[in-house]
VOBA-1610 file (N, C-alpha, C; in pm, whole numbers, padded with zeros to 5 digits, always signed):
BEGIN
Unk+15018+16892+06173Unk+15110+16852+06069Unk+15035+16836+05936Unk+14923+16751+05962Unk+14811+16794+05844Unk+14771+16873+05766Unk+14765+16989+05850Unk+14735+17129+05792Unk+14864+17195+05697Unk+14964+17137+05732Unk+15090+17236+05656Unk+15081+17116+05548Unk+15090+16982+05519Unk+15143+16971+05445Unk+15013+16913+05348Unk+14907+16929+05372Unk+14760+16930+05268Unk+14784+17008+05136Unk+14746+17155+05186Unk+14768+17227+05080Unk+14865+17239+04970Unk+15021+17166+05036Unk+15115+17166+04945Unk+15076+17033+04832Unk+15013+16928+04904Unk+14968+16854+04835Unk+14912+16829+04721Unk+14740+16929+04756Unk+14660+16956+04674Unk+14743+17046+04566Unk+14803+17140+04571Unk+14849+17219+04500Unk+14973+17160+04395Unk+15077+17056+04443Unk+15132+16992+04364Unk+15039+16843+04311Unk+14944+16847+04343Unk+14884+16723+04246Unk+14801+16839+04107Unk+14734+16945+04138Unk+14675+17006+04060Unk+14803+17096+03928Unk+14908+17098+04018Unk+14982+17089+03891Unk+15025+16975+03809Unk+15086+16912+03913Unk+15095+16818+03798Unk+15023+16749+03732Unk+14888+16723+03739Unk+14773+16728+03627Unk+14761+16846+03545Unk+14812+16957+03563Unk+14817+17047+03459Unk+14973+17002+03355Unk+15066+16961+03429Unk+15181+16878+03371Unk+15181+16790+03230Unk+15127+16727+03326Unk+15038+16595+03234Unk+14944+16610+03104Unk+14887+16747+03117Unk+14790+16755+03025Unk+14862+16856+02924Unk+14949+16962+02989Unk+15020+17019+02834Unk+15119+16962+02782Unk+15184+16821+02863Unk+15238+16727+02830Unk+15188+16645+02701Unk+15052+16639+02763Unk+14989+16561+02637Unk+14971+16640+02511Unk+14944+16730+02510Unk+14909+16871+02401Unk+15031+16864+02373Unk+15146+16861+02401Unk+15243+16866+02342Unk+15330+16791+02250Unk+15273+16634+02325Unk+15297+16450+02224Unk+15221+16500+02114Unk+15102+16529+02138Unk+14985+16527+02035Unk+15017+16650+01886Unk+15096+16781+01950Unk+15108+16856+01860Unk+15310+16798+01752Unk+15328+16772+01839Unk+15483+16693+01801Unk+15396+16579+01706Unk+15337+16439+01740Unk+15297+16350+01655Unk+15238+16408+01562Unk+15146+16530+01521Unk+15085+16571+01370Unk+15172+16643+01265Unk+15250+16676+01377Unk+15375+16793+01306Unk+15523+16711+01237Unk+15537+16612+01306Unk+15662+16524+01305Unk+15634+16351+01270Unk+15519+16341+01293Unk+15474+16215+01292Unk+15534+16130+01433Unk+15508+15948+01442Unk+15551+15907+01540Unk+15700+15813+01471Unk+15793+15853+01527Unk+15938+15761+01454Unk+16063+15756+01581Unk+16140+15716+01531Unk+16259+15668+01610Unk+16278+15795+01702Unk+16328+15928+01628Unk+16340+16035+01691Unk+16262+16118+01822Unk+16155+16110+01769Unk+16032+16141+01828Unk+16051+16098+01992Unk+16032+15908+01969Unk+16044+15853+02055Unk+16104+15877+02169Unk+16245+15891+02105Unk+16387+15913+02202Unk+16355+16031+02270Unk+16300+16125+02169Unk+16320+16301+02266Unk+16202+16255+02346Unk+16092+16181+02319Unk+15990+16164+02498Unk+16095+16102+02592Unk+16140+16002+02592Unk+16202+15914+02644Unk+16287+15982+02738Unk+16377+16062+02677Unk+16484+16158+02724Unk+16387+16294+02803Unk+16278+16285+02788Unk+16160+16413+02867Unk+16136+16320+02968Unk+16083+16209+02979Unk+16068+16087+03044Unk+16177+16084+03169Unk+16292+16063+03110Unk+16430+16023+03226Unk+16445+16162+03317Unk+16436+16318+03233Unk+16446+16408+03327Unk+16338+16420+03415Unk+16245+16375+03428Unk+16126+16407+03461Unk+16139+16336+03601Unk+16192+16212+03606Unk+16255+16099+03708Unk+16313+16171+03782Unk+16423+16204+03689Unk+16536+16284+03797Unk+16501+16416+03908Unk+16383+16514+03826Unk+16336+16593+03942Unk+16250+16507+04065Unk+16182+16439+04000Unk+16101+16381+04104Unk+16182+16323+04202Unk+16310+16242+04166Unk+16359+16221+04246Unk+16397+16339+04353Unk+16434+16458+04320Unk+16500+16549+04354Unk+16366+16552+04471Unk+16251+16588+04420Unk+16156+16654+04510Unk+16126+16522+04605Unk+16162+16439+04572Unk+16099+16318+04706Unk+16231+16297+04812Unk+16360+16324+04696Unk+16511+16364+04879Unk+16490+16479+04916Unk+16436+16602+04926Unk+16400+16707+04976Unk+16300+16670+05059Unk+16196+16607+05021Unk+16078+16582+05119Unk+16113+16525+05227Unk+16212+16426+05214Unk+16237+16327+05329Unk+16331+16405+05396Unk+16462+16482+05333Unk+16549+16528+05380Unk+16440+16635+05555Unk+16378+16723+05457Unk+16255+16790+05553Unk+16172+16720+05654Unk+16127+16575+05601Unk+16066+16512+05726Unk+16192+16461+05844Unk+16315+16424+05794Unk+16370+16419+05872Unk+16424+16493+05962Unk+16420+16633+05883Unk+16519+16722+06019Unk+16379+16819+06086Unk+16278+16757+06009Unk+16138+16787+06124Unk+16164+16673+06259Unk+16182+16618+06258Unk+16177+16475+06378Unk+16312+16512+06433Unk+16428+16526+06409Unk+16528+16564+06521Unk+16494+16697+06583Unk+16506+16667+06718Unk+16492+16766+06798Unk+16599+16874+06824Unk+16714+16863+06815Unk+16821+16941+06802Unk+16862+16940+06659Unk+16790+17016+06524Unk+16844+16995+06440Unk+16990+17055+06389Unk+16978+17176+06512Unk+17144+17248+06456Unk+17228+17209+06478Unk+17199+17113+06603Unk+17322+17071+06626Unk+17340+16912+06558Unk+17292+16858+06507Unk+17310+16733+06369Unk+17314+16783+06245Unk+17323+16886+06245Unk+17327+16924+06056Unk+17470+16825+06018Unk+17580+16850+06132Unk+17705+16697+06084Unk+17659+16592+06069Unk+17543+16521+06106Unk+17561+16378+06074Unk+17472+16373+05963Unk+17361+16505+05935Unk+17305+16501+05778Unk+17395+16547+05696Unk+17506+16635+05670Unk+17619+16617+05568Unk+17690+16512+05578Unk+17723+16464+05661Unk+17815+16309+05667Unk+17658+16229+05563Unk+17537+16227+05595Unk+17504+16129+05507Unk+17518+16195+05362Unk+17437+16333+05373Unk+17431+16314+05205Unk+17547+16361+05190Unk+17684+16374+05192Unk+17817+16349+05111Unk+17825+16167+05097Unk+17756+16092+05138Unk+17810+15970+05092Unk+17706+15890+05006Unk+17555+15974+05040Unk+17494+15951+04922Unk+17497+15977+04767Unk+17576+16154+04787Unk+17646+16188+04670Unk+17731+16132+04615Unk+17835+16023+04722Unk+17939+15954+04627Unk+17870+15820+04610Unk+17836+15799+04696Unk+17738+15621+04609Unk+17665+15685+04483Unk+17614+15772+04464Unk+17536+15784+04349Unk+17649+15818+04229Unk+17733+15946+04257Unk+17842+15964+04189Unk+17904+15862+04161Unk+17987+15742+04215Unk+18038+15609+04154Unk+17965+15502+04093Unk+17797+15522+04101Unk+17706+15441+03995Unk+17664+15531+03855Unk+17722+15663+03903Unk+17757+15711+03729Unk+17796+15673+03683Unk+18003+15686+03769Unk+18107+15627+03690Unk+18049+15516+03655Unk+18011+15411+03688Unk+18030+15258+03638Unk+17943+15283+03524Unk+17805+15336+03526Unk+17705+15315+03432Unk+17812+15343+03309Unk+17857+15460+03320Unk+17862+15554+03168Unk+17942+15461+03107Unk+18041+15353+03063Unk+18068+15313+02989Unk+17966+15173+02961Unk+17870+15164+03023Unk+17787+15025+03068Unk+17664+15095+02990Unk+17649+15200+02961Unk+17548+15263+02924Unk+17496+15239+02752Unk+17600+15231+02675Unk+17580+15138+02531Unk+17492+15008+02518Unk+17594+14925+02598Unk+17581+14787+02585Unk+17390+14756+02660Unk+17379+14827+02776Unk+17226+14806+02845Unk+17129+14872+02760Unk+17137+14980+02695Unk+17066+15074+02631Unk+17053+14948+02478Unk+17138+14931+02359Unk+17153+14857+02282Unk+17021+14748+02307Unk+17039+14657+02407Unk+16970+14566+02431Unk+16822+14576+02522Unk+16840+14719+02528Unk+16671+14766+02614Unk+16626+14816+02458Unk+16651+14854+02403Unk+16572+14969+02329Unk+16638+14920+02152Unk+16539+14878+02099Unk+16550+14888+01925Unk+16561+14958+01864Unk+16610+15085+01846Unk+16582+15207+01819Unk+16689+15214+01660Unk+16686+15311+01629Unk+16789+15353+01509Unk+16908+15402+01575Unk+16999+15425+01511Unk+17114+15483+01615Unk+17104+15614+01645Unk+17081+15684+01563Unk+17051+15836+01634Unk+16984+15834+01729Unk+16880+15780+01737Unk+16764+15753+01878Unk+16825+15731+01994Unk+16899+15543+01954Unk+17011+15502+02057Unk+17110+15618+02140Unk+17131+15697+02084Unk+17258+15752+02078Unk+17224+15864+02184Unk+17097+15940+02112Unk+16986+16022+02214Unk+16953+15990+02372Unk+16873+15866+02340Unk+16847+15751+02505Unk+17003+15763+02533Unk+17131+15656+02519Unk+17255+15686+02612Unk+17303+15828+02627Unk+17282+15937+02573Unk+17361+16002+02601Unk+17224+16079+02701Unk+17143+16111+02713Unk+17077+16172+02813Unk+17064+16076+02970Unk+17055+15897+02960Unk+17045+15862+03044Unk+17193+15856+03116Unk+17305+15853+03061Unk+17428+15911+03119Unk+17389+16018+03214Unk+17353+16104+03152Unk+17343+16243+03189Unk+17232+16263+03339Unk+17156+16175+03302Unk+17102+16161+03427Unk+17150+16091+03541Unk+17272+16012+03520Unk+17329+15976+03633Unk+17395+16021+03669Unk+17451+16096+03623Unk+17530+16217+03705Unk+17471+16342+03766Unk+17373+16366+03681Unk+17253+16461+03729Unk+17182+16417+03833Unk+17182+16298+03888Unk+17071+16265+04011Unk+17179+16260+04115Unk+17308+16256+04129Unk+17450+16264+04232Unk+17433+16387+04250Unk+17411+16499+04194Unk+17432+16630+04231Unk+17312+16671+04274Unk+17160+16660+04223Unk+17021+16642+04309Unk+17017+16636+04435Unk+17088+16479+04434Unk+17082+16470+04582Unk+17200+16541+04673Unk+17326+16591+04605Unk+17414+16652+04707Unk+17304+16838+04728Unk+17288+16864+04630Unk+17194+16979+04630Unk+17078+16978+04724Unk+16985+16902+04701Unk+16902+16828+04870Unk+16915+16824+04979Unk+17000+16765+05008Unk+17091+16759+05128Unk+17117+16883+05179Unk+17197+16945+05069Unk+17311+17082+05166Unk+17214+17226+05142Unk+17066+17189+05081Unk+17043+17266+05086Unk+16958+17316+05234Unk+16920+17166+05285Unk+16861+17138+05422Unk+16952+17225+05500Unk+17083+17169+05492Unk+17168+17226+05618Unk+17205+17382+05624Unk+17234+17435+05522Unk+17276+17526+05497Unk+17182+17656+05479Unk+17055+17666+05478Unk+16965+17725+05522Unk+16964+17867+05641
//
């Protein structure tokens, strides 16, 4: 089991230290070009929240995979892994709904920003809550459906 999942390892840590570093080349060429200000901020911030959301994506895939490694009959449970992730999709899908009008008022009081900035942060972190409901229905059905 070692052996298969090493290399994927090594290979996603060595990217994402390559991530990280044209990440940085990229703050660095944005801050000389644009300076550091409200705007600026928000568009990391909003690079920041998507960045979450894949990771999330790649850590319910991982598990989704360790799990239907450990059932022994996986063809025949692919029903009780769509019975879960359809209800993970709607728990996540109905903590959209609630966020998105909740999403002003928490944002407002997390973040000092100017309003364009503000406006930037809520409307992408919206966006990510609806974007991480479909991640994970995508995760899921992509396990089964294979």
């Amino acid at each position: 089991m070692l052996k298969k999942w090493l290399p994927g390892l090594i290979g996603l840590s060595v990217f994402a230290m390559l991530g990280r570093l044209l990440g940085f080349i990229r703050e660095a060429i944005m801050a000389s070009k644009f300076g550091a200000n409200d705007i600026t901020d928000a568009y990391l911030t909003t690079l920041l929240l998507f960045d979450i959301a894949i990771a999330a994506n790649t850590s319910i895939l991982s598990g989704t995979l360790s799990y239907a490694s450990g059932i022994k009959n996986f063809f025949e449970n692919r029903r009780l892994l769509f019975r879960t992730g359809i209800k993970a999709f709607g728990i996540m899908l109905f903590a959209a709904i609630i966020y998105y009008p909740l999403a002003r008022p928490i944002a407002g009081s997390i973040f000092a920003y100017s309003p364009a900035a503000l406006h930037i942060i809520i409307d992408s972190s919206r966006l990510l809550m609806f974007l991480a409901a479909f991640l994970v229905g995508s995760g899921v059905s992509r396990q089964i459906f294979r």
